[in-house]
mmCIF file as gemmi writes it, N, C-alpha and C atoms, coordinates in Angstrom:
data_model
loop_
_atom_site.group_PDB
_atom_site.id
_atom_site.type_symbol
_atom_site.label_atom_id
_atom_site.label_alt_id
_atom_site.label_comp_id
_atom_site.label_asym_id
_atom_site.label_entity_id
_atom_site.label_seq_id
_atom_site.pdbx_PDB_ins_code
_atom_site.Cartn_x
_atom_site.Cartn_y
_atom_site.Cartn_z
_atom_site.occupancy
_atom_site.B_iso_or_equiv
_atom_site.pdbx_formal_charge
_atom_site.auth_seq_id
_atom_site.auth_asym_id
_atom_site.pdbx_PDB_model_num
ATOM 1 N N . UNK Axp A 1 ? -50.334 -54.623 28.259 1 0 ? 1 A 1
ATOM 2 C CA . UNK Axp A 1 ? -51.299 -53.548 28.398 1 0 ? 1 A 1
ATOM 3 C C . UNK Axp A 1 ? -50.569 -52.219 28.41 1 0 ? 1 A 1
ATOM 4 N N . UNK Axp A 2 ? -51.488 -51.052 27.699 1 0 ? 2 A 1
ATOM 5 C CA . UNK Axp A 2 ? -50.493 -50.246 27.198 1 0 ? 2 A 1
ATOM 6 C C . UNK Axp A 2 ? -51.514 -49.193 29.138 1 0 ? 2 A 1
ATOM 7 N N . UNK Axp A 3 ? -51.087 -48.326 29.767 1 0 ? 3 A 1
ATOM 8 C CA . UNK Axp A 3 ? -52.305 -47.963 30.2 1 0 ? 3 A 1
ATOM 9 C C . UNK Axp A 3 ? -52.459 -46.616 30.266 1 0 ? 3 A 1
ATOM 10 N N . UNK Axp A 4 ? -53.815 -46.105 30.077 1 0 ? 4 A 1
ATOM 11 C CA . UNK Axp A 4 ? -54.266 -45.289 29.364 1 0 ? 4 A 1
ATOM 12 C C . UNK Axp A 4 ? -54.188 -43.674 30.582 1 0 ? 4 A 1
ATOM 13 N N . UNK Axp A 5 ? -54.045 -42.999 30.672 1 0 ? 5 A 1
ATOM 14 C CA . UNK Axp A 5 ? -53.92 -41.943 31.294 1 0 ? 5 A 1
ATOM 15 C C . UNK Axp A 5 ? -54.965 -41.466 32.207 1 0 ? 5 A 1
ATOM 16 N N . UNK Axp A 6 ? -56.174 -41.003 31.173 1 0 ? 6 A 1
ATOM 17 C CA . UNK Axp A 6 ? -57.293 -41.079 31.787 1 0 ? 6 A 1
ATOM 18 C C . UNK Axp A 6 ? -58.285 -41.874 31.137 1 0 ? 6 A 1
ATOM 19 N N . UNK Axp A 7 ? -59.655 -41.904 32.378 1 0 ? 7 A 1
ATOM 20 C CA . UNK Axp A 7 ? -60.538 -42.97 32.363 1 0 ? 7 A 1
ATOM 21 C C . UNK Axp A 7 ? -62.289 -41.882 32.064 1 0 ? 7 A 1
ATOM 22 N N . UNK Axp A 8 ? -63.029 -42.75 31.745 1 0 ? 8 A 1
ATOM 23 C CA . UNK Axp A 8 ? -64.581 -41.771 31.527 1 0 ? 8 A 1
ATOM 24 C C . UNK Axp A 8 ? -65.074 -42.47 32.695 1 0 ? 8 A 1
ATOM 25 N N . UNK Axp A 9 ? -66.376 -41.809 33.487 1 0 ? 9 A 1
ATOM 26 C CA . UNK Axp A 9 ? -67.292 -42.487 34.288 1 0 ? 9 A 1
ATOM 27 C C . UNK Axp A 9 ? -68.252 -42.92 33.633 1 0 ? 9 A 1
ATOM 28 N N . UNK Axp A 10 ? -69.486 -43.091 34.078 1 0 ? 10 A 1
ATOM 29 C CA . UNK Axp A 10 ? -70.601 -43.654 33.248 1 0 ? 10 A 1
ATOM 30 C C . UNK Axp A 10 ? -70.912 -41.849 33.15 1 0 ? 10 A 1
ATOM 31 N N . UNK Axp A 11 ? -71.05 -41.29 34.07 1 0 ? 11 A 1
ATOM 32 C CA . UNK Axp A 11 ? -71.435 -40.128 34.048 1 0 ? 11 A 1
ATOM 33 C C . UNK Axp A 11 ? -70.455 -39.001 33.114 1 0 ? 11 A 1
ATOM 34 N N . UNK Axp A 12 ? -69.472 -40.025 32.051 1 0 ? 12 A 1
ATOM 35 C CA . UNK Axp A 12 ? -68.98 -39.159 31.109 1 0 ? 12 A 1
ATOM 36 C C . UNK Axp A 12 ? -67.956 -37.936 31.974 1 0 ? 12 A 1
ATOM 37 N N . UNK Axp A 13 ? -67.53 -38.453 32.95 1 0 ? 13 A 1
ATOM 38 C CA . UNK Axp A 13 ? -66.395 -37.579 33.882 1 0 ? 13 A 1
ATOM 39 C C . UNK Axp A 13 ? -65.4 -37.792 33.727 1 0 ? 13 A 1
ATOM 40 N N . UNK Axp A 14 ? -64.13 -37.259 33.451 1 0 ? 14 A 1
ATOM 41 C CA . UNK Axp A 14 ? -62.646 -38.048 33.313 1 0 ? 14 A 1
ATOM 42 C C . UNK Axp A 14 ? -62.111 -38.2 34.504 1 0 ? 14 A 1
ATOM 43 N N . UNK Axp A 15 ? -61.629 -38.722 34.938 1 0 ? 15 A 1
ATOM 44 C CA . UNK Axp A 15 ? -60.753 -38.907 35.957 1 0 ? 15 A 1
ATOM 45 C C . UNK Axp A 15 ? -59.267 -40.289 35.647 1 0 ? 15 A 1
ATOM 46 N N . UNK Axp A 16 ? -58.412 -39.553 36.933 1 0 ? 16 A 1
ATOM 47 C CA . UNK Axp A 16 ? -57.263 -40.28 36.227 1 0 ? 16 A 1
ATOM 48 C C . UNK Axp A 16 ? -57.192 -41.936 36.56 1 0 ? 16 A 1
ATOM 49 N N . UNK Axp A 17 ? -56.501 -42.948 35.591 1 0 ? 17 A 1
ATOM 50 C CA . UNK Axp A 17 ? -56.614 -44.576 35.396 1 0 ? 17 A 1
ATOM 51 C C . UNK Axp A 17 ? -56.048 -44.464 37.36 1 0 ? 17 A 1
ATOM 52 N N . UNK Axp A 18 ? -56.898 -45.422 38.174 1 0 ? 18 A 1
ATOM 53 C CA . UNK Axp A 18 ? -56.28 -45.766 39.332 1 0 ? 18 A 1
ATOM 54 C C . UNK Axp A 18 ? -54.877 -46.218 39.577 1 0 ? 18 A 1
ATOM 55 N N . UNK Axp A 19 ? -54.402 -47.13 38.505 1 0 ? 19 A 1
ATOM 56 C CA . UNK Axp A 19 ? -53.36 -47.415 38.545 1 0 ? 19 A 1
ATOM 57 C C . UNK Axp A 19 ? -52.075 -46.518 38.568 1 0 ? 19 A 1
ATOM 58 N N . UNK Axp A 20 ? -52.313 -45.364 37.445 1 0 ? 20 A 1
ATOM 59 C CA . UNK Axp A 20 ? -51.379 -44.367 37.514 1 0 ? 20 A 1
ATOM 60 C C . UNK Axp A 20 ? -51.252 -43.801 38.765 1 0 ? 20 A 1
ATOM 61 N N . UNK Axp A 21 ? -52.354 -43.611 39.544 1 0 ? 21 A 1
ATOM 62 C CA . UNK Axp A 21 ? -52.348 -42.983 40.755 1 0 ? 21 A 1
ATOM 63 C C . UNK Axp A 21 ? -52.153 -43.524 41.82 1 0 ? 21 A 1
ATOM 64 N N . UNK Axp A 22 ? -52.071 -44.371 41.773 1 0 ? 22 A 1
ATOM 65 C CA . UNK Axp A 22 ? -51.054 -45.387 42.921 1 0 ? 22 A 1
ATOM 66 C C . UNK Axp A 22 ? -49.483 -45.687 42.275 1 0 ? 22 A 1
ATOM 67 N N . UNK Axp A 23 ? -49.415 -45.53 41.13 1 0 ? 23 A 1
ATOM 68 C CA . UNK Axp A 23 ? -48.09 -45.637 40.978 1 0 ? 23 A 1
ATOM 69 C C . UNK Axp A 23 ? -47.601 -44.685 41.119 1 0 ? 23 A 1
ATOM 70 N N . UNK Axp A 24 ? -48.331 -43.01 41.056 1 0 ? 24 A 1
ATOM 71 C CA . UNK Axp A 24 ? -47.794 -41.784 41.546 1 0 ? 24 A 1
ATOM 72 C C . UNK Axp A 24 ? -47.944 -41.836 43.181 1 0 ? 24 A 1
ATOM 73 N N . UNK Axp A 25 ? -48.611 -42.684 43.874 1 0 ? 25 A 1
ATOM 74 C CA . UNK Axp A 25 ? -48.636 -42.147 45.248 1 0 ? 25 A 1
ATOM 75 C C . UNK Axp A 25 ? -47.284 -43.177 45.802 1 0 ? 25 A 1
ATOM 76 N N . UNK Axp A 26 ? -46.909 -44.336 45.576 1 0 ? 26 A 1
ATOM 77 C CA . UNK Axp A 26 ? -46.23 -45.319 45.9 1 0 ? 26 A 1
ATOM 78 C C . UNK Axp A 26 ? -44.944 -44.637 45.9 1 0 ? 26 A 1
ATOM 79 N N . UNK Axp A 27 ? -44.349 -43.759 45.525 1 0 ? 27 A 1
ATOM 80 C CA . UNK Axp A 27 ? -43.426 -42.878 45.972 1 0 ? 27 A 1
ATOM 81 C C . UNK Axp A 27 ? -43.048 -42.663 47.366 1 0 ? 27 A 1
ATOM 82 N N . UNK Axp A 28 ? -44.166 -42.1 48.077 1 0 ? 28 A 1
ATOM 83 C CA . UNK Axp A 28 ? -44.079 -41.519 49.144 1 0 ? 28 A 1
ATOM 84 C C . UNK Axp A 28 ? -44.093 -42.853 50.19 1 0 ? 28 A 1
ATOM 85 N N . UNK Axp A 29 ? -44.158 -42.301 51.404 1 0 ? 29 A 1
ATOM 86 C CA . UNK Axp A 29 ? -44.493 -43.974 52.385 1 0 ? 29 A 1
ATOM 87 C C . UNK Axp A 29 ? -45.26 -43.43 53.466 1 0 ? 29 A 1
ATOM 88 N N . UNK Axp A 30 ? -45.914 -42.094 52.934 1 0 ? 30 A 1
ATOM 89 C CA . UNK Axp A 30 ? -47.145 -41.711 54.547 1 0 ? 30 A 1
ATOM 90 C C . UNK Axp A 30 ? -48.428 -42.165 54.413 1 0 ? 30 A 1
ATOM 91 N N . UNK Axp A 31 ? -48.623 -42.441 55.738 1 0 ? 31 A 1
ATOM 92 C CA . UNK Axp A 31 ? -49.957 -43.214 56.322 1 0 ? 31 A 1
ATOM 93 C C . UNK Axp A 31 ? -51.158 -43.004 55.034 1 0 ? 31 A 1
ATOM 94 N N . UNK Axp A 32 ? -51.512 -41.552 54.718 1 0 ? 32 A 1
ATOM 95 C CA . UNK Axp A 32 ? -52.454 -41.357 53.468 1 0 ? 32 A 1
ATOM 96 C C . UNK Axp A 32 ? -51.811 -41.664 52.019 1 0 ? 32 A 1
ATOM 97 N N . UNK Axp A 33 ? -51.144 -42.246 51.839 1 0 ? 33 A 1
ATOM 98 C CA . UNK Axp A 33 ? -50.602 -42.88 50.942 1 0 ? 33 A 1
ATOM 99 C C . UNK Axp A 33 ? -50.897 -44.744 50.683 1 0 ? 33 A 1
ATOM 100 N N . UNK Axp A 34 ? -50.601 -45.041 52.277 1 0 ? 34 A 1
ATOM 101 C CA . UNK Axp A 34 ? -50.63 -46.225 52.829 1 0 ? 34 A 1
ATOM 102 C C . UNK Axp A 34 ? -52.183 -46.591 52.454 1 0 ? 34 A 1
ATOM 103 N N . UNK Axp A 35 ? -53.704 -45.499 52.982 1 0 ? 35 A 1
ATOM 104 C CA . UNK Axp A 35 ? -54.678 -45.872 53.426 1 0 ? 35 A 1
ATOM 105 C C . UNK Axp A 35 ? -55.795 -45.912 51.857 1 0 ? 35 A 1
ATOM 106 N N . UNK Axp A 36 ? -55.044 -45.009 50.874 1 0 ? 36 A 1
ATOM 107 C CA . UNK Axp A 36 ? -55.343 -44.571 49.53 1 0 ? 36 A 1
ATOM 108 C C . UNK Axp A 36 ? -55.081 -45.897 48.541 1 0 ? 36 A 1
ATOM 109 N N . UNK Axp A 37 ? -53.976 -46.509 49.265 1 0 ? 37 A 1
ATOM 110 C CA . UNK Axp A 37 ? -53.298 -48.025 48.369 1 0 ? 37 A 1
ATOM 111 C C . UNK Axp A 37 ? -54.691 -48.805 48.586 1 0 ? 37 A 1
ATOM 112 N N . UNK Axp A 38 ? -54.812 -49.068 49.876 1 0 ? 38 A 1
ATOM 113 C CA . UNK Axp A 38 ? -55.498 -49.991 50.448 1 0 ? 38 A 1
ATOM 114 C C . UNK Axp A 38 ? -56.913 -49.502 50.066 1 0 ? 38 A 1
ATOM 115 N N . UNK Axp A 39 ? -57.183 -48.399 50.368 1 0 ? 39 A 1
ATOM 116 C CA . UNK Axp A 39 ? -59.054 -48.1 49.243 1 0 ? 39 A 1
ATOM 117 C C . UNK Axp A 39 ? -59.346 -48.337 48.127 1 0 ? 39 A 1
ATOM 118 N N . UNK Axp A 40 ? -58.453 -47.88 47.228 1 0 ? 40 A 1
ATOM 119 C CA . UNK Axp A 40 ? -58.282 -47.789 45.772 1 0 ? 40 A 1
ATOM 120 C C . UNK Axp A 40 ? -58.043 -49.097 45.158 1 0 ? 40 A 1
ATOM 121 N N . UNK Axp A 41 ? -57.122 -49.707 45.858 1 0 ? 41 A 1
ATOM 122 C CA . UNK Axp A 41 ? -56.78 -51.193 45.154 1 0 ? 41 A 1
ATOM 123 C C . UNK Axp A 41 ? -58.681 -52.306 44.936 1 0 ? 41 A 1
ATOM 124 N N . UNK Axp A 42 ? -59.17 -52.105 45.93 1 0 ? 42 A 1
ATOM 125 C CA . UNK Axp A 42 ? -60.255 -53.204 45.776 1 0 ? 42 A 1
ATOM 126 C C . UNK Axp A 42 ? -60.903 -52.61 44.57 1 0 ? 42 A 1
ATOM 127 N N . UNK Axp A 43 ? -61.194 -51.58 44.054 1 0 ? 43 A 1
ATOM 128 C CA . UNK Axp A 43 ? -61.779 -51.334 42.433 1 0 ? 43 A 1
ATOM 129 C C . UNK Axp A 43 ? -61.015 -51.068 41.317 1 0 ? 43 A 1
ATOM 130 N N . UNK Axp A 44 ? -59.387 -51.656 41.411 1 0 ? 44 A 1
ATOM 131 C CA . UNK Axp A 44 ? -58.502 -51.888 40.354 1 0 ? 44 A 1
ATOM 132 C C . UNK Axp A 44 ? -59.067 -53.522 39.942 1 0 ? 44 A 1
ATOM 133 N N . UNK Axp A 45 ? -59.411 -53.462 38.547 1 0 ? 45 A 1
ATOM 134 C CA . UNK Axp A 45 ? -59.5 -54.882 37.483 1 0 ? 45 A 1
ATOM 135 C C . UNK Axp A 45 ? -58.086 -55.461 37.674 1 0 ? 45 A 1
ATOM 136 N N . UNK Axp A 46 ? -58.03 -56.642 37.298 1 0 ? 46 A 1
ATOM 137 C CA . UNK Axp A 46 ? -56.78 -57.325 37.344 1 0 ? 46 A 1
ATOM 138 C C . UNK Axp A 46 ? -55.815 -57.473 36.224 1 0 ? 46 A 1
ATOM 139 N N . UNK Axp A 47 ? -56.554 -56.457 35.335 1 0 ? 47 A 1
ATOM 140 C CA . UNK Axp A 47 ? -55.323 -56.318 34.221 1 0 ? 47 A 1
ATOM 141 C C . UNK Axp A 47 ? -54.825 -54.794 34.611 1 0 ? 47 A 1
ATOM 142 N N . UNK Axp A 48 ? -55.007 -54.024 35.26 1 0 ? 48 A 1
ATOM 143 C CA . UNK Axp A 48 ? -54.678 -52.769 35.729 1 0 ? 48 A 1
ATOM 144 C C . UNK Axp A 48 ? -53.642 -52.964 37.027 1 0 ? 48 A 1
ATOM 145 N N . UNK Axp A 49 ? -54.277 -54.348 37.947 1 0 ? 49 A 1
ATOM 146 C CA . UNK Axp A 49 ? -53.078 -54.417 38.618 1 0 ? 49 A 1
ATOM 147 C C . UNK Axp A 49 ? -51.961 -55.024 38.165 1 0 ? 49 A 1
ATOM 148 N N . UNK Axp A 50 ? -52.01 -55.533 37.325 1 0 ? 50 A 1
ATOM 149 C CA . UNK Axp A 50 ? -50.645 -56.421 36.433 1 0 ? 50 A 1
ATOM 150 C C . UNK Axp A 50 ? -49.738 -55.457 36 1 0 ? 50 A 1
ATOM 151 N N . UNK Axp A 51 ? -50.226 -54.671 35.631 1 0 ? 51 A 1
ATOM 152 C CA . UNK Axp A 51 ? -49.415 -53.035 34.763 1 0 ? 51 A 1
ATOM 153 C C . UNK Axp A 51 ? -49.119 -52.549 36.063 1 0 ? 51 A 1
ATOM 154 N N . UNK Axp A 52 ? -49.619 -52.128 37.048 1 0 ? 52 A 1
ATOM 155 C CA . UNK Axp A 52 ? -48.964 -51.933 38.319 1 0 ? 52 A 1
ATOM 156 C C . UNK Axp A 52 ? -48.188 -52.467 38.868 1 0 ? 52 A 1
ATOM 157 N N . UNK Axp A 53 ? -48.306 -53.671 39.066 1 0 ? 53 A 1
ATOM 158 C CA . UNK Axp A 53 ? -47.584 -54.687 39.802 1 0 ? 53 A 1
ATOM 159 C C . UNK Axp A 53 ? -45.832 -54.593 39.005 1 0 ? 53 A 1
ATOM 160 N N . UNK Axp A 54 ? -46.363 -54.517 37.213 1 0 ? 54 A 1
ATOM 161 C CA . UNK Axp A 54 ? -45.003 -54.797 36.57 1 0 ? 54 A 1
ATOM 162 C C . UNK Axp A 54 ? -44.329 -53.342 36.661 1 0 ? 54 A 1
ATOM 163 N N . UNK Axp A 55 ? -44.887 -52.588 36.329 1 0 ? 55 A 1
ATOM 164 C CA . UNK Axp A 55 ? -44.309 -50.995 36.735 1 0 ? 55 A 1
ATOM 165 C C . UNK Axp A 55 ? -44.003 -50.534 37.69 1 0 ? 55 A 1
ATOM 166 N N . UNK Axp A 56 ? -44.837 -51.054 39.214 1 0 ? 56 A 1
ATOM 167 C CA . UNK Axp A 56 ? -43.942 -50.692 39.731 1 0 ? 56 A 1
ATOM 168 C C . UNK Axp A 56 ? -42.43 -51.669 40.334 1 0 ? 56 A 1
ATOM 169 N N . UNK Axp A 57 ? -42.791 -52.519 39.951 1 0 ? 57 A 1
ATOM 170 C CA . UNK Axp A 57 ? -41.15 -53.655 40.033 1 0 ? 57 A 1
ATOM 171 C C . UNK Axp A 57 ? -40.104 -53.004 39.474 1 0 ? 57 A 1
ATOM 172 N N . UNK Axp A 58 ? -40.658 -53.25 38.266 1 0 ? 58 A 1
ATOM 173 C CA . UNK Axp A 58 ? -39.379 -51.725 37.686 1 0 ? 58 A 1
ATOM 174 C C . UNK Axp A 58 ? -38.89 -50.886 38.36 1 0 ? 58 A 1
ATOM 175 N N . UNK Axp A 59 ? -39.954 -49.462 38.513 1 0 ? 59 A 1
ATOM 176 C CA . UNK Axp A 59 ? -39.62 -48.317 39.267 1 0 ? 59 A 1
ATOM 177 C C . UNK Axp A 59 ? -38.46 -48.85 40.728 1 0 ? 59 A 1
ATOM 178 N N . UNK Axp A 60 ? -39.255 -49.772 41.403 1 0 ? 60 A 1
ATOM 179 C CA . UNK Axp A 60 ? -39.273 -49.895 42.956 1 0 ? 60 A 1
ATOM 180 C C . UNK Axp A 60 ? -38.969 -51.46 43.108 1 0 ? 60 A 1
ATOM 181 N N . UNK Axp A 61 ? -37.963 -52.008 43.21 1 0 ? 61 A 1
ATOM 182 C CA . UNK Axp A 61 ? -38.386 -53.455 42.836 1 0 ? 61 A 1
ATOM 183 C C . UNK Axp A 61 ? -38.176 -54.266 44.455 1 0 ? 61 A 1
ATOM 184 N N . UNK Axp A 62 ? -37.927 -53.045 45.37 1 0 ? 62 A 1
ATOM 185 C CA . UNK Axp A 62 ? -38.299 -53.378 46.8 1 0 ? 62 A 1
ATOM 186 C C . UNK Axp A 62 ? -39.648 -53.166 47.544 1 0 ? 62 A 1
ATOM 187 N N . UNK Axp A 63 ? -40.44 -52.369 46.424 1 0 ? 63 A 1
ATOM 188 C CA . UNK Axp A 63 ? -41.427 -51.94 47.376 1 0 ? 63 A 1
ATOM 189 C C . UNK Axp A 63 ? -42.664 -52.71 48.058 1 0 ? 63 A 1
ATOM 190 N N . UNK Axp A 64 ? -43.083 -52.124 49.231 1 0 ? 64 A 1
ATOM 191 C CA . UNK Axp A 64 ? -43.773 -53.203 49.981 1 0 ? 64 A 1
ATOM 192 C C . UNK Axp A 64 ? -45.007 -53.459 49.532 1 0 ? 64 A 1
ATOM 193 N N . UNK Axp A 65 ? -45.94 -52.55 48.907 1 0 ? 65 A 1
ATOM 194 C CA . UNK Axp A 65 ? -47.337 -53.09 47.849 1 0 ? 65 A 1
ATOM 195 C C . UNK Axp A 65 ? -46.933 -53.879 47.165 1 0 ? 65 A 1
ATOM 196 N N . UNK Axp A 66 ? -46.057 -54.155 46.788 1 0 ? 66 A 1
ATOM 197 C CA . UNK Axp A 66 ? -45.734 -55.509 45.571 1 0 ? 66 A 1
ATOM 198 C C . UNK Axp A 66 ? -45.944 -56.982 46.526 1 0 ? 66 A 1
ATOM 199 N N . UNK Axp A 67 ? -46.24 -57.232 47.221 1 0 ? 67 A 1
ATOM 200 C CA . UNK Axp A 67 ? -46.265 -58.199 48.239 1 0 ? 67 A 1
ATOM 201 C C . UNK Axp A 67 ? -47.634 -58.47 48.497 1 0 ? 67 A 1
ATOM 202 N N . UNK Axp A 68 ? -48.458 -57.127 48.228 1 0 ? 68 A 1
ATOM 203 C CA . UNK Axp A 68 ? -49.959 -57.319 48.499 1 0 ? 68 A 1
ATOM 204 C C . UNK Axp A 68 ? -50.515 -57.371 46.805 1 0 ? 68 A 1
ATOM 205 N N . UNK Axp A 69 ? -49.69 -56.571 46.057 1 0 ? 69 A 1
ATOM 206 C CA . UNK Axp A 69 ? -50.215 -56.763 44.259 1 0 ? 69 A 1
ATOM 207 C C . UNK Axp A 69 ? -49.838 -58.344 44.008 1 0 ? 69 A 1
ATOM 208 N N . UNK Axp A 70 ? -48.799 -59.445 44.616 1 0 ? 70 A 1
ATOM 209 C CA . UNK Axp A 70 ? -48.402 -60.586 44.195 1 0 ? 70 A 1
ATOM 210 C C . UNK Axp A 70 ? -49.844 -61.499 44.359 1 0 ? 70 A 1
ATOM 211 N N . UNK Axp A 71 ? -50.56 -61.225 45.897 1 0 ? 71 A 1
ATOM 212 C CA . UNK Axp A 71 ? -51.604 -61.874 46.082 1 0 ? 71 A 1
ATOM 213 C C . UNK Axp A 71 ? -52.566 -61.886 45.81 1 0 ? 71 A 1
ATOM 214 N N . UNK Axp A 72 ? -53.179 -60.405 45.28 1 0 ? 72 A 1
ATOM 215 C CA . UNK Axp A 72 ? -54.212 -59.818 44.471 1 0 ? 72 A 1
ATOM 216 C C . UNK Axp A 72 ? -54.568 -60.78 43.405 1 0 ? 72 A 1
């Protein structure tokens, strides 16, 4: 999966792919970072978390969401 930057709503709104934006927040390690993983993840599809999961292994191949993306 190649993944796409931004996303449309039904309401024709762009906003950015979730995934990118947890792979931009997964950087950091504060609590609103922490609480944004954990909101956001339950309306990531499971081919969006796969591209996450593999990107961020790459990037981060310690990081601790990869433990909760393995079980997803």
């Amino acid at each position: 999966m190649i993944a796409t930057i931004e996303c449309i709503s039904a309401d024709e709104i762009p906003y950015l792919a979730p995934e990118i934006y947890l792979l931009y927040k997964a950087k950091g390690s504060r609590p609103k970072d922490e609480a944004d993983f954990m909101h956001t993840l339950p309306a990531v599809d499971q081919e969006r978390r796969q591209w996450l999961k593999k990107t961020l292994a790459t990037a981060q191949p310690h990081h601790p969401w990869l433990n909760v993306l393995v079980e997803s």
